[in-house]
C-alpha positions in Angstrom: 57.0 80.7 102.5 56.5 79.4 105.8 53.7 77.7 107.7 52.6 76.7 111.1 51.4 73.3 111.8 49.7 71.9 115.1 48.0 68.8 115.7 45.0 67.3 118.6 44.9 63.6 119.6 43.7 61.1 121.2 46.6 61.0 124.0 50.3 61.5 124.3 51.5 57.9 122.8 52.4 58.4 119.1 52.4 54.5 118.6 48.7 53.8 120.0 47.2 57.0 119.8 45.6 58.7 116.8 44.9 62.2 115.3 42.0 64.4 116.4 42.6 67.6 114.4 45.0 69.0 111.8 45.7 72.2 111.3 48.0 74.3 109.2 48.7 78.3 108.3 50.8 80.0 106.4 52.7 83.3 107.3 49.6 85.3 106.9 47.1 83.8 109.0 45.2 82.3 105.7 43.8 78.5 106.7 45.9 75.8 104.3 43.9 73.0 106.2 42.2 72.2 108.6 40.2 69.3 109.4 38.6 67.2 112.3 39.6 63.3 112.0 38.0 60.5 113.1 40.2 57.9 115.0 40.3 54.3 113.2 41.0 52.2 116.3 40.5 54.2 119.6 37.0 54.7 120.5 37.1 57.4 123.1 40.0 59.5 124.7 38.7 61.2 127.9 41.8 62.5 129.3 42.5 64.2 126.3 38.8 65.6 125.5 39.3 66.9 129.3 42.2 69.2 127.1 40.9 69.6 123.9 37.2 69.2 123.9 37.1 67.1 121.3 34.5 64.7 122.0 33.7 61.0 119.6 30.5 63.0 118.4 32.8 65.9 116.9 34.3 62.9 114.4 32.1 60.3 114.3 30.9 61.8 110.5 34.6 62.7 109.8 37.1 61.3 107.7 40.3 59.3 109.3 43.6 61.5 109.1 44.9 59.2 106.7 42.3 60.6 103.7 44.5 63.8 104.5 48.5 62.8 103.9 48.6 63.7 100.5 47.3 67.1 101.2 49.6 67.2 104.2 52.6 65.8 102.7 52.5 68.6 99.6 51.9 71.6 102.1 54.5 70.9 104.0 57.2 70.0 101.1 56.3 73.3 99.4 57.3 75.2 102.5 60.5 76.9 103.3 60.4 76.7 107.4 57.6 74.5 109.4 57.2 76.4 112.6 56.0 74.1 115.5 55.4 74.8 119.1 56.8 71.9 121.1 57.9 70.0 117.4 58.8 66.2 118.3 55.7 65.7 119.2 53.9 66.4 115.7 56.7 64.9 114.1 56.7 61.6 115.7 52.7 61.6 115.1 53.0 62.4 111.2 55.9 59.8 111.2 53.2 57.3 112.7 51.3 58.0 109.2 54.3 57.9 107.0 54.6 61.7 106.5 58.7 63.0 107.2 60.0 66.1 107.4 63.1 67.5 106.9 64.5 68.4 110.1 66.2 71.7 108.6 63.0 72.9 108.0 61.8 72.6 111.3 61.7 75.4 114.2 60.4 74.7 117.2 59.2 77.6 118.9 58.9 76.1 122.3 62.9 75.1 122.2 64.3 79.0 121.5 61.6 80.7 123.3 62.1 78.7 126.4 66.4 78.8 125.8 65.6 82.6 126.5 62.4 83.3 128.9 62.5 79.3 130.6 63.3 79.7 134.5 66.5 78.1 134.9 66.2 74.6 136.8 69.2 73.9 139.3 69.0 70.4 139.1 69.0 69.8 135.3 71.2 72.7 135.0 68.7 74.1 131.6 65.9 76.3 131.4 62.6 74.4 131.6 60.2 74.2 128.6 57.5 76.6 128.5 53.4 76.0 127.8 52.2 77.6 124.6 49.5 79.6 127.0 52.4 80.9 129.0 54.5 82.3 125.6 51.0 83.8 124.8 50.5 85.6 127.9 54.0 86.4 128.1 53.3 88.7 124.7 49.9 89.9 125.9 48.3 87.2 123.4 44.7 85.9 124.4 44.6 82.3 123.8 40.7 82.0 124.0 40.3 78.3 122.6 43.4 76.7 123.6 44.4 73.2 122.2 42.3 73.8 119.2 44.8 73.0 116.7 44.0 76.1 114.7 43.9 78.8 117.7 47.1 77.2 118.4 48.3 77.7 115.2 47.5 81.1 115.2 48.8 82.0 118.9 52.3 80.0 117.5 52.1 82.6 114.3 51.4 85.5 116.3 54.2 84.5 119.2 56.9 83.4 116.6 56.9 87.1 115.1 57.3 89.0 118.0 60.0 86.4 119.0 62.5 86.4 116.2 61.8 89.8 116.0 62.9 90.5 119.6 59.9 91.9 120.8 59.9 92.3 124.6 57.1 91.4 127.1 53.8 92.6 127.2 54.0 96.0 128.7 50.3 96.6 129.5 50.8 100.3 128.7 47.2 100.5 127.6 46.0 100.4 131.3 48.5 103.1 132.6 46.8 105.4 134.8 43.8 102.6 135.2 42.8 101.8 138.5 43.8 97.6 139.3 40.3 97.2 139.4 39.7 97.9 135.5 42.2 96.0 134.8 42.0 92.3 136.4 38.2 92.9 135.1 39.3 93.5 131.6 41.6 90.6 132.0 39.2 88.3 133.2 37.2 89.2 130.0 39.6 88.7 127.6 40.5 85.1 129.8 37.0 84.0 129.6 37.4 84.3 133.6 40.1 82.2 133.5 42.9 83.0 136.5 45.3 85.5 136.4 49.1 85.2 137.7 49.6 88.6 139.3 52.4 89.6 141.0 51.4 93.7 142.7 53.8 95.6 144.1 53.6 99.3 145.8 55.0 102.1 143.7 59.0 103.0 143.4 59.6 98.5 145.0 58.6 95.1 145.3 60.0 94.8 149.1 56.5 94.4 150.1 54.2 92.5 147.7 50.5 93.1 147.8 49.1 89.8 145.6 51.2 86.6 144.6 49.9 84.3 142.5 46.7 83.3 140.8 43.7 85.6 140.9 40.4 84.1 140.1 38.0 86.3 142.0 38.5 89.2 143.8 38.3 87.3 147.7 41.8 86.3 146.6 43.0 89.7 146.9 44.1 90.3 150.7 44.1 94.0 150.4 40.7 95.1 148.5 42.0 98.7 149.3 44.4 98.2 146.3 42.0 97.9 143.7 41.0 101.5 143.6 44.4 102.6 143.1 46.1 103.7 140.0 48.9 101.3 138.3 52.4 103.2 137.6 54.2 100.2 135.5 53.5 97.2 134.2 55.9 94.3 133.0 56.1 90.3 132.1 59.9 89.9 132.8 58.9 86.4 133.0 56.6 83.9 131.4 53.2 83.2 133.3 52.4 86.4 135.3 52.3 90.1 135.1 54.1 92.4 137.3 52.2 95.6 138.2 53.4 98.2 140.2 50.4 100.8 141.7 50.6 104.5 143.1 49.5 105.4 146.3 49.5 102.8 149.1 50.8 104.5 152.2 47.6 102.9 153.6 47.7 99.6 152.6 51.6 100.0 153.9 50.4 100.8 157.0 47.6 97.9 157.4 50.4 95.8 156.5 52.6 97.0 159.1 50.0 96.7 161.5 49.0 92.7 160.5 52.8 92.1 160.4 53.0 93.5 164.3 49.5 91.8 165.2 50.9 88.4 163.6 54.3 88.9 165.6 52.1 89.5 168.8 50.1 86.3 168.2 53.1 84.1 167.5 54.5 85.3 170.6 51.4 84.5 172.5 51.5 80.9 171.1 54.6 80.6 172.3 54.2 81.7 175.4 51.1 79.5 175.7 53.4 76.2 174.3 56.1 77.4 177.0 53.2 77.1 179.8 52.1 74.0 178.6 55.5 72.1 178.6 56.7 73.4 181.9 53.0 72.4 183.6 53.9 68.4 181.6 57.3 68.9 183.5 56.2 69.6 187.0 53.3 66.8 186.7 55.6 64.7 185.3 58.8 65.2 188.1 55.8 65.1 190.5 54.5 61.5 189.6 58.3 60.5 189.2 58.7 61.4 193.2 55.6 59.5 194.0 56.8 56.4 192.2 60.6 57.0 194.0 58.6 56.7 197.1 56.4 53.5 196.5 59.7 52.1 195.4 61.5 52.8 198.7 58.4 51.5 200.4 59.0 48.4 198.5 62.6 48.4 199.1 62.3 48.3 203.0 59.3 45.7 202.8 61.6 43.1 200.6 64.2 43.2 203.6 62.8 40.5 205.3 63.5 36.8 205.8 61.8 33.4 205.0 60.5 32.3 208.3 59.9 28.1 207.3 60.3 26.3 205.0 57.9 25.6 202.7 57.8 25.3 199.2 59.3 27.4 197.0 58.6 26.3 193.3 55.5 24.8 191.7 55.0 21.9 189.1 55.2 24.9 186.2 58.5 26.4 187.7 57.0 29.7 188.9 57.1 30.8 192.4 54.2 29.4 194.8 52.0 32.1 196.9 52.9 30.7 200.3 56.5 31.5 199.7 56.0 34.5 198.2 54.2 35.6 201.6 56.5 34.5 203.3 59.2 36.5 202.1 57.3 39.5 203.1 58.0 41.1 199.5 54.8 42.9 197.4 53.1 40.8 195.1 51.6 42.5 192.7 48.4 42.0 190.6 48.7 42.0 186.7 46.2 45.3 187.5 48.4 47.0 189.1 51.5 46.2 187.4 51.4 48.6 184.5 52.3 51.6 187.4 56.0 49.4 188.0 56.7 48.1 184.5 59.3 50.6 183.0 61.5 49.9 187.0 60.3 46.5 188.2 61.6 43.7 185.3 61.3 40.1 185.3 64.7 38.1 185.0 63.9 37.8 180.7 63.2 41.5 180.7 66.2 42.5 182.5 68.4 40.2 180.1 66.7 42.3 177.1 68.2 45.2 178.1 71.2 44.2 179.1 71.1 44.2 182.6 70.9 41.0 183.8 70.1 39.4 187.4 73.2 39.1 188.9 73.3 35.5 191.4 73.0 37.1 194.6 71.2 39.8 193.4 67.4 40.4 196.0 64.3 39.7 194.5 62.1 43.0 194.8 58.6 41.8 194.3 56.3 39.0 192.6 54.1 39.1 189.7 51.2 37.3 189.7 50.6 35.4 186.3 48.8 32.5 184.7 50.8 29.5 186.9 51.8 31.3 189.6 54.2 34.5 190.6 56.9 35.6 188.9 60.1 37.3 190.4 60.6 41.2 190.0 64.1 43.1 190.1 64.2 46.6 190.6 66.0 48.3 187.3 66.6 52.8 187.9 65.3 54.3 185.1 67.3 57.8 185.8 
């Protein structure tokens, strides 16, 4: 004999956490136990009632899981196998309570099924574990109360047959010759309206792909043409989605090829409009780079010429006085108006910044006016 145990908690922590549910079948679907439990320590789980639906009302008149071990402990002694869906977890829950179980006895559904349907992950260089809902729709099983720990029993039972007895995927040979239509609404019934992963394809390929992903009302399907068609084949050659291949869609083929050519056309535009827009920033900008060339060359002629008198040329802070500054016949320019010089005219700290310092006899350009009086300006190309 063999039996299928699943369990709901309070969280995913085996050494803080407590048990919810229990739940345990044998190989014919008849109910060995199953019981609500109420938590001894943790007063409310929210994350996990999110899951589960499990709320502290459902227990509050319940007994705690440990009024249960005995019963536990004899059921699952008495059995041949122990079939599990994702099995370390349980274990290291009824471990928690003092319940072990010989590891021979153990199968853990979640471990084969996912060695053989898992996608295969590059990095880790296995294939990834698969959800108990994805191994159900994967063998056209309708897990209506998921993570109740008897529905899962029962979708583990139902699952663990057609696996060890090499069943393939869900076909979906019922809705040959049915239009897409019936079907995603037959679907959504059975889903309790739940999303489905589609994958569509026209008839004879899968080049072009008329839905991709999840379907939860029919605004998600691009092409409503599609829906009155008739479906020619239907396969899960992997876990999570359906493949469905429909008759008929030289139309939709068509609209395609005209979006795909609209699209292409748009793009284009875009470009064209981004290629407009950076050659109108270059011309403004090579245009406002002349005008400052010239400004500079005015600035260049004007600092030619020469101190007339003497007069003083430092003040008590060290900065330049006004009167020479005028008399040198070179601009001096407002803190204002500065900002239009700043990236060519540099002060003597600036240009040692960036690694072009003032050479000795190197000519003053202008002065900038600051708090204690001017400062001196070099001229620095920017090209």
């Amino acid at each position: 004999m063999y039996v299928v145990l699943d369990l709901e908690t309070t969280g995913l922590n085996s050494e803080e956490d407590e048990i919810l549910q229990v739940s345990i079948i044998d190989q014919d679907n008849n109910i060995l136990i199953d019981e609500y439990c109420k938590p001894n320590k943790v007063k409310s789980w929210n994350e996990a009632e999110n899951i589960n639906n499990i709320t502290p009302e459902m227990v509050e008149n319940k007994k705690p899981f440990e009024e249960y071990i005995n019963v536990v402990n004899d059921i699952l002694s008495k059995a041949d196998r122990i079939i599990i869906y994702n099995a370390p977890f349980e274990i290291n829950f009824l471990r928690k309570y003092g319940i072990s179980i010989d590891s021979a006895k153990v199968y853990d559904l979640m471990v084969e099924f996912s060695e053989k349907y898992g996608e295969w992950n590059d990095y880790f260089q296995s294939r990834t574990w698969v959800k108990l809902e994805t191994c159900c729709n994967f063998y056209g099983y309708y897990l209506e109360n998921a993570h109740n720990s008897l529905e899962d029993c029962k979708a583990t039972l139902y699952c663990y047959k057609k696996f060890i007895n090499n069943v393939g995927g869900y076909n979906g040979e019922e809705y040959l010759g049915k239009t897409l239509r019936e079907f995603i609404e037959c679907e959504w019934r059975k889903l309790d309206h739940r999303a489905l992963e589609l994958r569509v394809y026209p008839e004879g390929k899968n080049s072009t792909t008329y839905i991709r992903g999840s379907v939860r009302t029919f605004e998600d399907i691009p092409y409503k043409e599609i829906l009155d068609y008739e479906i020619e084949h239907i396969i899960d050659s992997h876990p999570g989605g359906l493949q469905i291949w429909i008759k008929n869609c030289e139309k939709v083929d068509i609209e395609i090829l005209k979006k795909n050519i609209e699209q292409l056309i748009e793009k284009n535009r875009e470009l064209e409009e981004e290629k407009a827009k950076i050659n109108s920033m270059y011309f403004r900008e090579k245009e406002r780079a002349n005008k400052l060339k010239q400004k500079l060359d005015k600035l260049k002629e004007t600092s030619e010429g020469t101190q007339k008198e003497k007069i003083i040329k430092f003040n008590s802070y060290g900065f330049y006085t006004a009167e020479y500054c005028k008399s040198t016949k070179k601009p001096m320019i407002s803190r204002e108006d500065y900002s239009a010089f700043s990236k060519v005219l540099l002060s003597k700290t600036r240009c040692a910044e960036i690694k072009q310092p003032v050479k000795e006899d190197e000519k003053i350009y202008a002065f900038l006016r600051v708090r204690n009086g001017y400062c001196a300006l070099y001229y620095r190309s920017n090209e």
